[in-house]
The first five atom37 places (N, CA, C, CB, O) and aatype in JSON, in Angstrom:
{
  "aatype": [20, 20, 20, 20, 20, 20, 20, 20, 20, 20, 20, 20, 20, 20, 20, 20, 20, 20, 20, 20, 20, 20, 20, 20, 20, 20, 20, 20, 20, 20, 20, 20, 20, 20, 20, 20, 20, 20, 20, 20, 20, 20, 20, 20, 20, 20, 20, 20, 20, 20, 20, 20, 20, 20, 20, 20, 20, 20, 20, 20, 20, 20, 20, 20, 20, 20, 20, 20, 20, 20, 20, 20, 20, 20, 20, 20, 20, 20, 20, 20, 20, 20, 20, 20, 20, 20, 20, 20, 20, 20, 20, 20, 20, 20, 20, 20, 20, 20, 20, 20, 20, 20, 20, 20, 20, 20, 20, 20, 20, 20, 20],
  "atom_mask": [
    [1, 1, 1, 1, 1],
    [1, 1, 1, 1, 1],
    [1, 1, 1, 1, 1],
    [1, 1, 1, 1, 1],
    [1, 1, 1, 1, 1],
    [1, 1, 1, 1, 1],
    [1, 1, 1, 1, 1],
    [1, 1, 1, 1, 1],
    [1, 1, 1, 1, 1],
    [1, 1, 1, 1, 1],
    [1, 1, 1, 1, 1],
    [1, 1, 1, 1, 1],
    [1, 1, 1, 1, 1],
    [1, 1, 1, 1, 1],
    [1, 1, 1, 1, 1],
    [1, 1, 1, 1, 1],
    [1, 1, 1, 1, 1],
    [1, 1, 1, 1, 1],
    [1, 1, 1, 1, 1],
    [1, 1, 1, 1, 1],
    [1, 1, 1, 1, 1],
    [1, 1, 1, 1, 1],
    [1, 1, 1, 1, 1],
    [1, 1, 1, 1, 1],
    [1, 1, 1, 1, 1],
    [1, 1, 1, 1, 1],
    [1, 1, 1, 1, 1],
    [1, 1, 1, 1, 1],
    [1, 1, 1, 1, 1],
    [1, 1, 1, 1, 1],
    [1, 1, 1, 1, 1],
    [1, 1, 1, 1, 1],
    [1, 1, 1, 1, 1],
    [1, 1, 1, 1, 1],
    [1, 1, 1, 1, 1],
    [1, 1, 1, 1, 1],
    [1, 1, 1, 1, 1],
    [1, 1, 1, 1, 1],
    [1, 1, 1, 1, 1],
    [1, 1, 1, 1, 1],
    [1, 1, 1, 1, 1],
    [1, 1, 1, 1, 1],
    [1, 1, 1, 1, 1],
    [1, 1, 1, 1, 1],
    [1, 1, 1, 1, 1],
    [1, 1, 1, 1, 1],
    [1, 1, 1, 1, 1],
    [1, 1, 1, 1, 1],
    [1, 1, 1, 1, 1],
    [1, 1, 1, 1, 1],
    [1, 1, 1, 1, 1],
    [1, 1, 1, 1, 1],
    [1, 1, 1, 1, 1],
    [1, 1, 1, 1, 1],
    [1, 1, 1, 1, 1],
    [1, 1, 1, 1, 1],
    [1, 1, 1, 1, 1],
    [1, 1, 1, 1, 1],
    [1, 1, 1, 1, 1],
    [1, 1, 1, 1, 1],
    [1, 1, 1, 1, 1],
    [1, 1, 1, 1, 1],
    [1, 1, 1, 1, 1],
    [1, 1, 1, 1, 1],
    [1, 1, 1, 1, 1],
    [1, 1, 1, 1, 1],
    [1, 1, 1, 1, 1],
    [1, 1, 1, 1, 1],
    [1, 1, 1, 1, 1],
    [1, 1, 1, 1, 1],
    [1, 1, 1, 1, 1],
    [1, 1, 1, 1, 1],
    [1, 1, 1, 1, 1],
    [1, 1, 1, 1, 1],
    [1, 1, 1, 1, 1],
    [1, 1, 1, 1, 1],
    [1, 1, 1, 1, 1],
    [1, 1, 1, 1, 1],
    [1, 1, 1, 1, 1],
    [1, 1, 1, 1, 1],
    [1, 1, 1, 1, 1],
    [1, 1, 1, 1, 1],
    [1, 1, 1, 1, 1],
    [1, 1, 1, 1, 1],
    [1, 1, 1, 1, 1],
    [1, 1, 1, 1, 1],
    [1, 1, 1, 1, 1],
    [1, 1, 1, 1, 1],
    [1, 1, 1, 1, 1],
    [1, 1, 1, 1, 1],
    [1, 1, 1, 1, 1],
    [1, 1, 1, 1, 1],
    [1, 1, 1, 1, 1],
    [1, 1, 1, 1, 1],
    [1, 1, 1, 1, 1],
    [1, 1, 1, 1, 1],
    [1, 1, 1, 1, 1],
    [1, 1, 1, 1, 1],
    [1, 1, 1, 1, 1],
    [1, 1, 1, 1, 1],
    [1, 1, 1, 1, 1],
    [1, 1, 1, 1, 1],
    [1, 1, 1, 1, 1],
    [1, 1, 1, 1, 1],
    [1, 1, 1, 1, 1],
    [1, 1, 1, 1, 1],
    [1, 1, 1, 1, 1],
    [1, 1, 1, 1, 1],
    [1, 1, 1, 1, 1],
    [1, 1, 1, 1, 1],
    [1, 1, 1, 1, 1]
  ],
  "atom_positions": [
    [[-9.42, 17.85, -13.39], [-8.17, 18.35, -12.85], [-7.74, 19.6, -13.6], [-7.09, 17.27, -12.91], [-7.87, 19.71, -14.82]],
    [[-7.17, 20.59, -12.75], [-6.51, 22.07, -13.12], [-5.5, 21.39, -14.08], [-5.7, 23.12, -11.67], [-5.04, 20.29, -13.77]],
    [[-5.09, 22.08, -15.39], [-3.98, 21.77, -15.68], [-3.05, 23.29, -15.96], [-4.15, 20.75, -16.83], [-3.55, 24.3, -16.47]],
    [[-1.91, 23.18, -15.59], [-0.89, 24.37, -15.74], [0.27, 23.98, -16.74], [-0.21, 24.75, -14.25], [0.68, 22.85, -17.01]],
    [[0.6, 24.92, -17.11], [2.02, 24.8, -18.02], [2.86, 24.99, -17.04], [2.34, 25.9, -19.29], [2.47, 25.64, -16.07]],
    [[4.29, 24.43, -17.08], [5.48, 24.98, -16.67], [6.33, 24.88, -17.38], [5.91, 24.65, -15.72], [6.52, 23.78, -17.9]],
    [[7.37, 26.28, -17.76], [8.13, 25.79, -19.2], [7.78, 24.92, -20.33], [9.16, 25.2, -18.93], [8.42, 24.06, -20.95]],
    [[6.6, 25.38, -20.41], [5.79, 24.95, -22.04], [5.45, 22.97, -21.26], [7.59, 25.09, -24.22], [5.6, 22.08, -22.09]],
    [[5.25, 22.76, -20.54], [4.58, 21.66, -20.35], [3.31, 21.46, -19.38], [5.49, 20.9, -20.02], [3.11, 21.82, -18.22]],
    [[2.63, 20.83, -20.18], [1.3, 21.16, -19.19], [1.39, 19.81, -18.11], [-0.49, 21.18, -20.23], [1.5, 18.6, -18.33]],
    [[1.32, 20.5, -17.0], [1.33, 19.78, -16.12], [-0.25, 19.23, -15.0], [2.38, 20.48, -15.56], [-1.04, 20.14, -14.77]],
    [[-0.45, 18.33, -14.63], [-1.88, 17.69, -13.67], [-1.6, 17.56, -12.43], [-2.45, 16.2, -14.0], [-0.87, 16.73, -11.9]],
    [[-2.12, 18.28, -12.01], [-2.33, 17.68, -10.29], [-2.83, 16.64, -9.99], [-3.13, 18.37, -9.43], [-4.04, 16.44, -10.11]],
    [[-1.96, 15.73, -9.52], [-2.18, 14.19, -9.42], [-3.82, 13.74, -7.94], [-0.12, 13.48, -8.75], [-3.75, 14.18, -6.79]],
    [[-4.74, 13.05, -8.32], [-5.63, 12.88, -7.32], [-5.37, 12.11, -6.16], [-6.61, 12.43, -7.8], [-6.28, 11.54, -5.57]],
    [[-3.49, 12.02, -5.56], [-3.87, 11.27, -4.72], [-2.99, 9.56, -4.88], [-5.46, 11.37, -4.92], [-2.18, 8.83, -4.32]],
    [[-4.04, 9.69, -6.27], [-3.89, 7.83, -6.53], [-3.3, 7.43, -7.73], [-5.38, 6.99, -6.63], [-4.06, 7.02, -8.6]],
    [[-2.45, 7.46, -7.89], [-1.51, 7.22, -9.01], [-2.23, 6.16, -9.88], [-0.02, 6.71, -8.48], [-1.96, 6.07, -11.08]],
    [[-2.82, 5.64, -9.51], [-3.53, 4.09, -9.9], [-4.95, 5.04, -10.75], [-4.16, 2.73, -8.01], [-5.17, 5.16, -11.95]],
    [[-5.53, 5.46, -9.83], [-6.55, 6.05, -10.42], [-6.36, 7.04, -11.88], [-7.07, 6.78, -9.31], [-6.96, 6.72, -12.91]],
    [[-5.49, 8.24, -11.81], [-5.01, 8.85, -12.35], [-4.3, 8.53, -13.51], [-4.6, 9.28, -11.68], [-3.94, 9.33, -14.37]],
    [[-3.99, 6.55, -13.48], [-3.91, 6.51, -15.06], [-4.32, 5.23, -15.43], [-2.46, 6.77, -15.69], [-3.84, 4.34, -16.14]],
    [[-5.79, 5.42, -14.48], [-6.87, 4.01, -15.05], [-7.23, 3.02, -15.2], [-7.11, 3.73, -15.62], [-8.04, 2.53, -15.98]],
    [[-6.2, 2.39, -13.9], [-5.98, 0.78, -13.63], [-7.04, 0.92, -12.66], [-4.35, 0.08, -13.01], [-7.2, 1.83, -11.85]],
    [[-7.88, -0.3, -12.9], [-8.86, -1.19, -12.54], [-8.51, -1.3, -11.04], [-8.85, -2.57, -13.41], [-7.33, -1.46, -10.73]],
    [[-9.64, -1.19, -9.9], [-9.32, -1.68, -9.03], [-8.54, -0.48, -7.81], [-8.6, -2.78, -9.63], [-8.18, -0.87, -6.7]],
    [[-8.4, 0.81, -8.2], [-7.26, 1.36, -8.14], [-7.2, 1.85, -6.55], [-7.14, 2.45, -9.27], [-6.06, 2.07, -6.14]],
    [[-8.31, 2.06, -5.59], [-8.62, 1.9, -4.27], [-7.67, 0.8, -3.84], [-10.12, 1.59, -4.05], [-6.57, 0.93, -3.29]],
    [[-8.09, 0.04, -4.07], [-7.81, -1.67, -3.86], [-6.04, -1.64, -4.11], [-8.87, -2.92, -5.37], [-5.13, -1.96, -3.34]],
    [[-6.01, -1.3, -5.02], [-4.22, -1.48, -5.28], [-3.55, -0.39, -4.4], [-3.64, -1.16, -7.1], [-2.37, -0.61, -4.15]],
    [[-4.23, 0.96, -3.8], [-3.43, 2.1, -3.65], [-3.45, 1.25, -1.86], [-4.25, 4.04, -4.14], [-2.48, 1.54, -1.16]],
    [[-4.26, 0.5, -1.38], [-4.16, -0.15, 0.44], [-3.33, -1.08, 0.17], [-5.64, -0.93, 1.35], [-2.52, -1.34, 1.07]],
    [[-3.25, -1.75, -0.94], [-1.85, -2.84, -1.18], [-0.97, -2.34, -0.98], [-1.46, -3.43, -2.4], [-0.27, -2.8, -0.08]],
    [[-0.53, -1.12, -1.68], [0.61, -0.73, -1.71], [1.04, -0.47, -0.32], [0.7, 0.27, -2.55], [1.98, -1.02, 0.26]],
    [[0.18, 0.5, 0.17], [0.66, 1.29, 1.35], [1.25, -0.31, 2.31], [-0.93, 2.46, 2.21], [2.38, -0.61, 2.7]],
    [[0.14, -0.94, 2.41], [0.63, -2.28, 3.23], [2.03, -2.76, 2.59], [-0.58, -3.63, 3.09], [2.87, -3.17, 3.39]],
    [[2.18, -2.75, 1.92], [3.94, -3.27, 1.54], [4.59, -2.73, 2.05], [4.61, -3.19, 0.32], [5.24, -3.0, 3.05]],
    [[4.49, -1.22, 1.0], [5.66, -0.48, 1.4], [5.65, -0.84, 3.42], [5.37, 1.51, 0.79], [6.61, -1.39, 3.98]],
    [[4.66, -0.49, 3.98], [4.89, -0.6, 5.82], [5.65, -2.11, 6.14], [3.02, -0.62, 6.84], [6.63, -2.18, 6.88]],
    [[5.09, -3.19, 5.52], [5.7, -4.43, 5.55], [7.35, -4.21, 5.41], [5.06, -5.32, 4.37], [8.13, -4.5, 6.32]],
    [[7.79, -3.58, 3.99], [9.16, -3.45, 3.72], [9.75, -2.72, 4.96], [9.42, -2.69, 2.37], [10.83, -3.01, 5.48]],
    [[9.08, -1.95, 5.29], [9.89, -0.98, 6.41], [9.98, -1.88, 7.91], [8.87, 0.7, 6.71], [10.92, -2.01, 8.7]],
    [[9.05, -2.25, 7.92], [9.02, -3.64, 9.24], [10.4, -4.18, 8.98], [7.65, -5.17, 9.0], [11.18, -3.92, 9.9]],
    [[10.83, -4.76, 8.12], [11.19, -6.23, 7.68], [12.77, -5.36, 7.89], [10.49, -7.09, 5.77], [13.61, -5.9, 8.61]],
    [[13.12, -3.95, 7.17], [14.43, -3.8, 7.59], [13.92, -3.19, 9.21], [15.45, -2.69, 6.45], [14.29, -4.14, 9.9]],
    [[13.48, -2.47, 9.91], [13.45, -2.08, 10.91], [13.99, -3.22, 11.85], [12.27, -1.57, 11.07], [14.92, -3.02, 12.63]],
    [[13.23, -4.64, 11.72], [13.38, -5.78, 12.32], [14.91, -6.55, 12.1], [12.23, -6.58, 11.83], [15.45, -7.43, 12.77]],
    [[15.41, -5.76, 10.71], [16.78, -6.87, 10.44], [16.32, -8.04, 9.78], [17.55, -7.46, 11.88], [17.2, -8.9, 9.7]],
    [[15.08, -8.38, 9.22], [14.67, -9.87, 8.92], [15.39, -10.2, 7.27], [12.68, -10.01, 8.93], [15.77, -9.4, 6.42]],
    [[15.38, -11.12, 7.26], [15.92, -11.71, 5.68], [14.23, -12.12, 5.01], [17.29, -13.58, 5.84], [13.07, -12.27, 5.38]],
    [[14.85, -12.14, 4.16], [13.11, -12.91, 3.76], [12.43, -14.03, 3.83], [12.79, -12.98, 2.67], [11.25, -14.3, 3.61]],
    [[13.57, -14.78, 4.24], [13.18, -16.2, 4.87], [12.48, -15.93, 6.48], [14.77, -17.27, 5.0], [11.41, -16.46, 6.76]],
    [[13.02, -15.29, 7.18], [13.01, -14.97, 8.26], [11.33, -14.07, 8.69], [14.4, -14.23, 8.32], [10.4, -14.13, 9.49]],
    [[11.74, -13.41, 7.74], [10.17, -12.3, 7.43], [8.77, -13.68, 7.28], [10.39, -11.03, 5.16], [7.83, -13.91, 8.03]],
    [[9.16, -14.33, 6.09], [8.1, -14.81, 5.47], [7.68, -16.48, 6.74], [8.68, -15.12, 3.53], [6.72, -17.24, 6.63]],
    [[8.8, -16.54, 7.77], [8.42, -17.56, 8.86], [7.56, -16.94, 9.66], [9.53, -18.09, 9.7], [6.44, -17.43, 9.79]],
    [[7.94, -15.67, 10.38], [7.06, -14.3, 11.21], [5.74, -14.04, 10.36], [8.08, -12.6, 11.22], [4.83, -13.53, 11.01]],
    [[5.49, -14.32, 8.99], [4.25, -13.93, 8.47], [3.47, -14.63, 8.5], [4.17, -13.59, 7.48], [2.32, -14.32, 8.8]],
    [[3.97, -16.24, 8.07], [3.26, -17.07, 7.97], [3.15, -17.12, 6.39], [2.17, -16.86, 8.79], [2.01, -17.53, 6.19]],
    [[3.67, -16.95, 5.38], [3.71, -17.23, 4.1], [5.03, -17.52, 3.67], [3.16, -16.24, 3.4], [5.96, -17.59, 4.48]],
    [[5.24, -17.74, 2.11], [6.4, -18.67, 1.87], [7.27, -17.83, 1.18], [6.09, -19.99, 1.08], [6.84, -17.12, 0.27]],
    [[8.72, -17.81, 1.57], [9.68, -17.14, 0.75], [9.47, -16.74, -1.12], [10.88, -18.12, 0.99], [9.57, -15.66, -1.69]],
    [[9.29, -17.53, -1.43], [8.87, -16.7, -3.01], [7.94, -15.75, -2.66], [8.1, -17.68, -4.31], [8.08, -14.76, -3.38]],
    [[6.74, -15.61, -1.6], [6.08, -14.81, -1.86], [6.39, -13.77, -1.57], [5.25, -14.98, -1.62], [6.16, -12.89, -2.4]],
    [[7.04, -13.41, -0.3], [8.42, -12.17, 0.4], [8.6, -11.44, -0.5], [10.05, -12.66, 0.83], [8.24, -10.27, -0.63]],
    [[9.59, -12.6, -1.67], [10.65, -12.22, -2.85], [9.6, -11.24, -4.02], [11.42, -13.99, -3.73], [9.88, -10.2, -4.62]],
    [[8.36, -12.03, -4.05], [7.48, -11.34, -4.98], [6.97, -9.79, -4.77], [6.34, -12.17, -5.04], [6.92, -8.91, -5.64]],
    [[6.44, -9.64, -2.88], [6.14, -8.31, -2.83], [7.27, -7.58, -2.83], [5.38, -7.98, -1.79], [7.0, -6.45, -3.26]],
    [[8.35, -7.69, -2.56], [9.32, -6.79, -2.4], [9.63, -6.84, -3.81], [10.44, -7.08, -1.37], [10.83, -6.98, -3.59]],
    [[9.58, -6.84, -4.84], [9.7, -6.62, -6.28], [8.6, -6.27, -6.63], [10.11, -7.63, -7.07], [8.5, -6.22, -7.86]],
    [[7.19, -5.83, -5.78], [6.15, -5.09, -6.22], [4.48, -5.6, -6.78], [6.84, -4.49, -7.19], [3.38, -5.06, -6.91]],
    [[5.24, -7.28, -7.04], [4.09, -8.53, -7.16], [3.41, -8.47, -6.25], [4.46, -9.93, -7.17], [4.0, -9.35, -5.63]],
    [[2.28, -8.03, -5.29], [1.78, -8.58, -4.55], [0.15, -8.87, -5.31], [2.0, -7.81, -3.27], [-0.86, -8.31, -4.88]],
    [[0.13, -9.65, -6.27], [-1.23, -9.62, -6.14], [-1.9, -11.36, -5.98], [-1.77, -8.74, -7.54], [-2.86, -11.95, -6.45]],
    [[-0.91, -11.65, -5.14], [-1.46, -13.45, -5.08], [-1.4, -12.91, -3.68], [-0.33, -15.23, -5.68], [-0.83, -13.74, -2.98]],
    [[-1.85, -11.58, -2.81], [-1.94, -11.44, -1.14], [-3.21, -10.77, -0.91], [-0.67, -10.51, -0.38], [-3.09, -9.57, -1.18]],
    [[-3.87, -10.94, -0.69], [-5.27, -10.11, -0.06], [-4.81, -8.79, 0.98], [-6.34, -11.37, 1.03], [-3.92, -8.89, 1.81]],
    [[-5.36, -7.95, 0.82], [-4.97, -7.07, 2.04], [-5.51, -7.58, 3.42], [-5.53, -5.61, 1.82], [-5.11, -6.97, 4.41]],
    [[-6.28, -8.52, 3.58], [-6.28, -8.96, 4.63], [-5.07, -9.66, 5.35], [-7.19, -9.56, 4.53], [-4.74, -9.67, 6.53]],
    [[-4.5, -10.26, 4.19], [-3.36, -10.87, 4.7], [-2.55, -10.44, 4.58], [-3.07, -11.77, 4.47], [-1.63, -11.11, 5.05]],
    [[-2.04, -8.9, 3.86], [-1.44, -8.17, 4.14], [-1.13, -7.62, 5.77], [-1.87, -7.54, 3.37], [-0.18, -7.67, 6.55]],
    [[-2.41, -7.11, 5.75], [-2.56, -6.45, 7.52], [-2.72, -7.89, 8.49], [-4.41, -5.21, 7.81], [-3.2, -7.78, 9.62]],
    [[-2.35, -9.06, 8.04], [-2.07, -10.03, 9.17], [-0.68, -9.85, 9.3], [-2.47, -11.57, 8.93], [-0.2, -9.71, 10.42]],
    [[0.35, -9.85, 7.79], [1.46, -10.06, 8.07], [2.3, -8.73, 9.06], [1.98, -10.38, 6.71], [3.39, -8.81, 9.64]],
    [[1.44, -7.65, 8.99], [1.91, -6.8, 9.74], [1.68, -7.21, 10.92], [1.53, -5.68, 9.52], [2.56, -7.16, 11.78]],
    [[0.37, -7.72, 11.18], [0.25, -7.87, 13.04], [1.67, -8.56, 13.16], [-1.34, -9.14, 13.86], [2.68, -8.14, 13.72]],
    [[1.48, -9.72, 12.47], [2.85, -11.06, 12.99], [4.06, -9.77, 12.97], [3.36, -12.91, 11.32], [4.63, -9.78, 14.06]],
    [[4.51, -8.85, 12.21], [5.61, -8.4, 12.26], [5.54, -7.12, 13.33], [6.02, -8.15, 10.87], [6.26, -6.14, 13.15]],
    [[4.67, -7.21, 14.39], [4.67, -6.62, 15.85], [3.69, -4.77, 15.69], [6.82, -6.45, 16.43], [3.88, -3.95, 16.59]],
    [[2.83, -4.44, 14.59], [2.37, -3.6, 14.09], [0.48, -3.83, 14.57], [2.96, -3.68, 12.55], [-0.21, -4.8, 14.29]],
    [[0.18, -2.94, 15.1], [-1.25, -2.62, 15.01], [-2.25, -2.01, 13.83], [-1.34, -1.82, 15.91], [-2.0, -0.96, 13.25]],
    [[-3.12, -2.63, 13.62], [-4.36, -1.78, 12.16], [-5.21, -1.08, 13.1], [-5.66, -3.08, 10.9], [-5.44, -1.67, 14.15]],
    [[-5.66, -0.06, 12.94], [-6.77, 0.85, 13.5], [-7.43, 1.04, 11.97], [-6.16, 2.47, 14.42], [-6.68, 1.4, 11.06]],
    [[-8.76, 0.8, 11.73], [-9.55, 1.27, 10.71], [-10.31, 2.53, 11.45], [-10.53, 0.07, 10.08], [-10.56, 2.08, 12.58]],
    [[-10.53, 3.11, 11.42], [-11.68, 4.17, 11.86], [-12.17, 5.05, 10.43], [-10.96, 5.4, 13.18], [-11.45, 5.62, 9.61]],
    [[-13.71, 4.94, 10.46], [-15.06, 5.16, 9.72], [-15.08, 7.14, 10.09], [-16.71, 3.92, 10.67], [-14.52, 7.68, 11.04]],
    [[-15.6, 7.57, 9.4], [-15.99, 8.99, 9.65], [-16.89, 9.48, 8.76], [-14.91, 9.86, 9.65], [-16.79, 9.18, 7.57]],
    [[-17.64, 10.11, 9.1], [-18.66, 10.64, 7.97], [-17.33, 11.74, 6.61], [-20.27, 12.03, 9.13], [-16.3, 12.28, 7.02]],
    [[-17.64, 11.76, 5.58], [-16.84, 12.14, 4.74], [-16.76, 13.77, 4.37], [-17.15, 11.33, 3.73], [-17.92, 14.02, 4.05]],
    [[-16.22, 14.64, 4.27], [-16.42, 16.56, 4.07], [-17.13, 16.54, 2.61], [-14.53, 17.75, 3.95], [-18.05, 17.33, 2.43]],
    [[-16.83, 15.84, 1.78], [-17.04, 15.37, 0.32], [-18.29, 14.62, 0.11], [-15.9, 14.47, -0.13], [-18.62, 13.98, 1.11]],
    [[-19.28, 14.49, -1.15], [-20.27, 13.89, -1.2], [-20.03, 12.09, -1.33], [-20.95, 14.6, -2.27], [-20.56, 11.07, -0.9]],
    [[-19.22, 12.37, -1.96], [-17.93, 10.5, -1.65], [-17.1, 10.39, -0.68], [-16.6, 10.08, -2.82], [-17.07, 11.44, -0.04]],
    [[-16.63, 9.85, -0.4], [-15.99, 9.17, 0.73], [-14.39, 8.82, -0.27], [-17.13, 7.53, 1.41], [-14.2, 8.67, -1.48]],
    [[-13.49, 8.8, 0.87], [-12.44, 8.28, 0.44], [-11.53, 7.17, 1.64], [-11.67, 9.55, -0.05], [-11.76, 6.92, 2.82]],
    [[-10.5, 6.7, 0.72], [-9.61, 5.3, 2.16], [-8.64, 6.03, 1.66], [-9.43, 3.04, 2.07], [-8.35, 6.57, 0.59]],
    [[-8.01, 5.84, 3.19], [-6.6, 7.11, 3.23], [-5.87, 5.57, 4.33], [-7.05, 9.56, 4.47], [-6.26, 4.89, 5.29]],
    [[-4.76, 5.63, 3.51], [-3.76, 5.08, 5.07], [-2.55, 6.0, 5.28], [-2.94, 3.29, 4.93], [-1.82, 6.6, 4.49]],
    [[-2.63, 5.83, 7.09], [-1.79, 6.79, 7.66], [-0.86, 5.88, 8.49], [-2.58, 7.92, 8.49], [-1.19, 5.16, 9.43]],
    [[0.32, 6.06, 8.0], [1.32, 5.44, 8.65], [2.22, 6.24, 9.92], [2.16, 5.05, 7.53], [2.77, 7.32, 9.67]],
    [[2.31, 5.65, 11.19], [2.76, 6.38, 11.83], [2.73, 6.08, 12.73], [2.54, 7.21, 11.77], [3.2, 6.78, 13.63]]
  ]
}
């Protein structure tokens, strides 16, 4: 990574992945968690749901609601992440593409 000063601080252009960028394990994996929450959280007020209410529509149990929305999600698979979205009226499209880069990257696009 480029690094620049601004007013005497050197500053990094972040890759993207906050996770990656300061070396947590897994960090692909945590950056599709996230995105799936945060979309979950936005469901859940879009819908008006409480978290009791949310976590009946998901199919999982109120502590666990209480846990991702405080940022815990790691007792949820992203699979069951992107279930709780179907239940909360949301479609997943994965689509594959050959990559511009000699690696490949996972991007989620919300929208």
């Amino acid at each position: 990574m480029k690094t620049r000063v601004i007013d005497g601080v050197a500053v990094q252009r972040g890759s993207g992945n906050v996770y990656a960028d300061l070396g947590v394990p897994d960090a692909d994996k945590l950056r599709i968690k996230t995105g799936l929450v945060i979309e979950i959280r936005k469901a859940m007020q879009g819908l008006g749901l409480t978290q009791q209410a949310a976590a009946q529509r998901m199919g999982i149990t109120q502590p666990k609601v209480s846990d991702m929305m405080r940022g815990d999600f790691s007792n949820l698979s992203e699979r069951k992440l992107m279930d709780c979205l179907n239940r909360l009226g949301y479609d997943i499209e994965i689509r594959v593409k050959p990559a511009a880069a000699p690696v490949g990257q996972l991007l989620i696009a919300a929208g």
